[in-house]
N, C-alpha and C positions, 0 to 999 in steps of 0.2 A: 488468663495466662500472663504470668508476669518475669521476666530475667532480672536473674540476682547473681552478680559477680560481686566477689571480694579477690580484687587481682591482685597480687606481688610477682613481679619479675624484678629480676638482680643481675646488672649485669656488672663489669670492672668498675665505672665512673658512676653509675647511672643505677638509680630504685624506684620503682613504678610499685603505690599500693594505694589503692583507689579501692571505695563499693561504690558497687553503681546498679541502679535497679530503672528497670524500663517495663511499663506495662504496656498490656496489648494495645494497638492501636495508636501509642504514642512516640513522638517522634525528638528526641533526643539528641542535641549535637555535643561532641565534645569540642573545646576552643582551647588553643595557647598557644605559646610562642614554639619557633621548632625549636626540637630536644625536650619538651614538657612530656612525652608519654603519648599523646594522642592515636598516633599509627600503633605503637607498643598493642596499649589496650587493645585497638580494634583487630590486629593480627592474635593477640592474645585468645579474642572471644571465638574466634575464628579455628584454633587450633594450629596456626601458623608457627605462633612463640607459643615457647613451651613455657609454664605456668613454674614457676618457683617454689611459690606455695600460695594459700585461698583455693574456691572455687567456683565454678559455673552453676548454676541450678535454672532450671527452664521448669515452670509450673511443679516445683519442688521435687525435680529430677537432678539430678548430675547429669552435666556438659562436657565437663573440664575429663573425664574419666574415657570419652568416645572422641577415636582419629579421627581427623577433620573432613572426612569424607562420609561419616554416618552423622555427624551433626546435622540438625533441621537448618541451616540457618544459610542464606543467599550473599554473594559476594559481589560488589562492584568498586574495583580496584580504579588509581587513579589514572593508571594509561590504560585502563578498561581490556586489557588482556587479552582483546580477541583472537582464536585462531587464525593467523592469516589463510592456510591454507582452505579452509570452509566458509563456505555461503553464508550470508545474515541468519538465513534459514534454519539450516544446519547448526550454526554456533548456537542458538537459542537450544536446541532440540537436542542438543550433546547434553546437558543435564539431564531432561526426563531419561535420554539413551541409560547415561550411567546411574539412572534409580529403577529399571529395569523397564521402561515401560518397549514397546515393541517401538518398531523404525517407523511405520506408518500414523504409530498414536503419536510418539512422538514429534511427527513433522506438521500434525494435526493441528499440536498443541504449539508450538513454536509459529503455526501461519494462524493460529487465532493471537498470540503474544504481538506478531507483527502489524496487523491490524487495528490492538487497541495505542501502541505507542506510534502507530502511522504509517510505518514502513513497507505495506503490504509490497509496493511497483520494485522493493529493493530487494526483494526474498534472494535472488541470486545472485546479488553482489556478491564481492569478498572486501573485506574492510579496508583496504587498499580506495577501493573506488567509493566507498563511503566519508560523509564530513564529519567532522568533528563532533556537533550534534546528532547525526543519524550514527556514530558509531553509539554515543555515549547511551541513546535508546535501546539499541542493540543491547551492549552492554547491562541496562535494566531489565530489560525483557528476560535474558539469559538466567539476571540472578532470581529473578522472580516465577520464572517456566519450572522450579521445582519444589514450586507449593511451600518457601519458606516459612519459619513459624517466626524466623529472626531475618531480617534485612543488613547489613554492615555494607557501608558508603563510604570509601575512604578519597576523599577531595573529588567527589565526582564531576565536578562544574570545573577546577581548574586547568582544565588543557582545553577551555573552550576561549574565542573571542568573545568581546564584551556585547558587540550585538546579540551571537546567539548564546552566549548565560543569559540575558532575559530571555528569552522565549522559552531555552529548553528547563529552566529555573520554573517557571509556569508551571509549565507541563510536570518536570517531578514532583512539583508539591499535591496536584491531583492525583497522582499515581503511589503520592506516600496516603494521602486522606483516602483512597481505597484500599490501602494494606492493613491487613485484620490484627500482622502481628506486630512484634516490637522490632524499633529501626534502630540503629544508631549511626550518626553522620559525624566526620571529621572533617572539618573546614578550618581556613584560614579566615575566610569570609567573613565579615562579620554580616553583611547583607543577605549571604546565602542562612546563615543559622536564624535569625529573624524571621525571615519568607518560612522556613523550612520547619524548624523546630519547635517544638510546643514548649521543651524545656532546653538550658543550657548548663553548662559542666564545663568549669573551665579550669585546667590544669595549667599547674606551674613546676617544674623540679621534679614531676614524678606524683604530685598532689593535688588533690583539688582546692581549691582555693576558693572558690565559690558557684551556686551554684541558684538557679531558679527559674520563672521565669523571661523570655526577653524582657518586657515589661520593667520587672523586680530586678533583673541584671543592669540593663541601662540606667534606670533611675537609682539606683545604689552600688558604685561597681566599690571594689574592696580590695585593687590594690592597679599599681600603675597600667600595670598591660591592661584589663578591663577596661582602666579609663580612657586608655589611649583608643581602643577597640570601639567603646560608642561614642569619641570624640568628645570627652569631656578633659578638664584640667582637671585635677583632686591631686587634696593634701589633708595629709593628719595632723591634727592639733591637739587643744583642750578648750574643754567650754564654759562656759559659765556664764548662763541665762541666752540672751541673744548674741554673745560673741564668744567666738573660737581665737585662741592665741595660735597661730601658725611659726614659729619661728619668731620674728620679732614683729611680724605684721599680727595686728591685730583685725580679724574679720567681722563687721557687725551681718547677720544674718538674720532670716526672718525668723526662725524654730526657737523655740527655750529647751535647749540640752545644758546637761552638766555633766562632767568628765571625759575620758578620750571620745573623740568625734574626727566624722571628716570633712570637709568643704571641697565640694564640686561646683565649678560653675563651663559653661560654654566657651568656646574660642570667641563666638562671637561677640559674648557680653562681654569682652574687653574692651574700652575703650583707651584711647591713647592719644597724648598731649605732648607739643615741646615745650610747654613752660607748666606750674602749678595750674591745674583748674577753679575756679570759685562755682558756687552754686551749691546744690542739694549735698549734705553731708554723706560719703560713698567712700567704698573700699579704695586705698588712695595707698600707690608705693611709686619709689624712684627706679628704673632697671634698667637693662643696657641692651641695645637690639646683636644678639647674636647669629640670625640669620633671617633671611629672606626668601619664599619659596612661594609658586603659583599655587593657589589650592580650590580648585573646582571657579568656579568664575571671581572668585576673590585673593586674595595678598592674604598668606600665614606667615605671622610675624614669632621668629622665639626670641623668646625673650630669658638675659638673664638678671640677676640682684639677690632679693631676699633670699626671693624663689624663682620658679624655673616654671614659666609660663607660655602658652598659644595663644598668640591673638590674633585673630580674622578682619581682615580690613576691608576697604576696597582700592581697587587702584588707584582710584581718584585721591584715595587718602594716603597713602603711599607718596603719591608728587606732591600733593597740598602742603604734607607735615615735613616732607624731604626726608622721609623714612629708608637710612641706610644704615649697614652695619656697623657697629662701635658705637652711634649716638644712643647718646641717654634721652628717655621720656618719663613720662609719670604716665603709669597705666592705672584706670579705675574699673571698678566693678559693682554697681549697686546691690545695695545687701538682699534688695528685691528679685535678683535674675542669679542669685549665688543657692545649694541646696546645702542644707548641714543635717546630717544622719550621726546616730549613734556610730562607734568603733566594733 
C-alpha cells in the first residue's frame, strides 16, 4: 500500500504544490517554517481543505474524490479535539460507533485501545481530568480505533511539557513502528522528526525544498531554515579543488569539489580570538559580536562581517575574551571540522 498526492491548494497570498508519496509502514514528517504549507497538506490529505487541483491515490485508488468521513485515514489534531462531553472510553469508541460497528464492540474495541497506550484506570475520565500526555494518548488511540490505512499527526507532542514529550515521544514512536500503514507527521521539532520519522519533507513557500533521510538531511541541509533546524552554519560558494570562495572569505575544506557548492560547519567548531591567531593554517576572518544568548550549557555568539555566523562558546570564554556586543574578534574554523557538498 503506498499514498501518492500531487497537492495544489491556491489560496489570495499563498500556493501549496507539493508530491508526496509515503509507503506502508513508513513514517514521514513534513518540516518548515510557519506559512510553509505544512498544516495545508495535512488538512488537505485529510479532506479538510479542499484540493485546487492534483490528487489523492491510496494503493492506486482516488482519495481526493471521497468526503472526509469515508476516507481510511485517522486524525490526531494538535489540541487533540477531544469531546469534552465523553469518557476516554467513549471518545475512542465514537470512531468504530460512526463506521457502524455496534455500541458494545465498539466499547470493546476502544477498552482494548486503552490498554495498549495505558489508560486502562482512566476509561471514565472526561479529558478535563486528564494530563496533557494521557489526553494526547487518548487522542492516538481514537485516530487509530478505526483501523486506519493512513495516520496524519498534526504537532502532536507540542502542547505537551518537555518532561513529558520524552516520555510520551517514546511511547509514539512504538505505536508508529506498530502501524502497518502510512503516517504522516507535521512538527516544528526538529528532535520530534528525528525520533519519529524514517523520512523528512521539508517545505518552504508552499515547496519542498528538500527532502530525505534525517541522516541525509542533517549532514547536507540545502538552504538556511534546514541549516538553522540541525544546527549547523552554511553558506553557498564556488569551489575549486579544496576551496570554496564564500563571498570574499575564502574556505579551505577537506572535499575536492568544483563549481557551485555549500560549506557547513557547527557552532561549535568556531573558535574565537581578540587579536590575530598564529599556529596551524585555518579558516581565519575579522567579524563583529552582534548578540549574546544562553544556549543549552554554553554562550551562542552571532556574529556579524563577511558573513553572518554562530559561534558556541563557554562561559568561561565569554569572561576570558571579554566577549560583549560591538567588539571585533577573528573567528576560525579548521577546514578539518568544516563539510563542503555539491549545490
Amino acid at each position: 500500500m503506498t499514498l501518492r498526492a500531487h497537492l495544489i491548494v491556491e489560496r489570495p497570498r499563498f500556493r501549496l504544490e507539493i508530491d508526496l508519496t509515503v509507503a506502508a509502514g513508513e513514517v514521514v514528517a513534513l518540516l518548515g517554517p510557519n506559512g510553509a504549507g505544512k498544516t495545508t497538506a495535512l488538512r488537505a490529505l485529510a479532506g479538510l481543505t479542499a484540493l485546487s487541483d492534483g490528487r489523492i491515490d491510496l494503493d492506486g485508488r482516488p482519495l481526493h474524490t471521497l468526503p472526509t468521513e469515508h476516507r481510511p485515514i485517522g486524525m490526531v489534531f494538535q489540541e487533540y479535539l477531544l469531546f469534552p462531553h465523553l469518557s476516554a472510553l467513549d471518545n475512542i469508541a465514537f470512531g468504530p460507533r460512526c463506521h457502524g460497528a455496534a455500541k458494545s464492540a465498539a466499547r470493546r474495541a476502544a477498552a482494548a485501545w486503552l490498554e495498549r497506550v495505558g489508560l486502562t484506570e482512566h476509561a471514565g475520565a472526561k479529558p478535563r481530568r486528564l494530563s496533557g500526555g494521557q489526553a494526547q494518548r487518548v487522542a492516538l488511540a481514537r485516530a487509530l480505533a478505526v483501523e486506519p490505512r493512513v495516520l496524519l499527526l498534526d504537532e502532536p507532542l507540542a502542547a505537551l511539557d518537555a518532561h513529558t514529550r520524552l516520555q510520551i515521544r517514546s511511547q509514539l514512536r512504538r505505536h508508529l513502528a506498530d502501524f502497518e500503514g502510512a503516517t504522516v507527521l507535521v512538527t516544528h521539532d526538529p528532535l520530534d522528526a528525528m525520533v519519529l520519522a524514517d523520512r523528512l519533507v521539508v517545505l518552504e513557500h508552499g515547496r519542498i525544498v528538500q527532502q530525505g533521510t534525517p541522516a541525509e538531511v542533517a549532514r547536507h541541509p540545502r538552504t538556511d531554515y534546514v541549516a538553522r533546524l540541525v544546527g549547523l552554519n552554511l553558506y553557498r560558494g564556488t569551489a575549486a579543488d579544496r576551496q570554496v570562495m564564500v563571498g570574499d572569505i575564502r574556505f579551505n575544506v577537506a572535499e575536492h569539489l568544483d563549481g557551485p557548492a555549500f560549506v557547513a560547519f557547527p557552532p561549535a567548531a568556531v573558535a574565537l580570538y581578540r587579536t590575530r591567531p598564529d599556529g596551524s593554517p585555518r579558516n581565519l576572518w575579522q567579524a563583529t559580536i552582534e548578540g549574546i544568548e544562553r544556549h543549552g550549557d554554553n554562550v551562542r555568539i552571532h556574529l556579524g562581517g563577511p558573513i553572518v555566523v554562530s559561534a558556541d562558546v563557554t562561559p568561561a570564554a565569554v569572561a576570558d575574551l571579554d566577549l560583549t556586543p560591538g567588539r571585533q574578534v577573528w573567528a576560525a574554523v579548521k577546514a578539518t571540522e568544516t563539510h563542503a557538498y555539491p549545490e
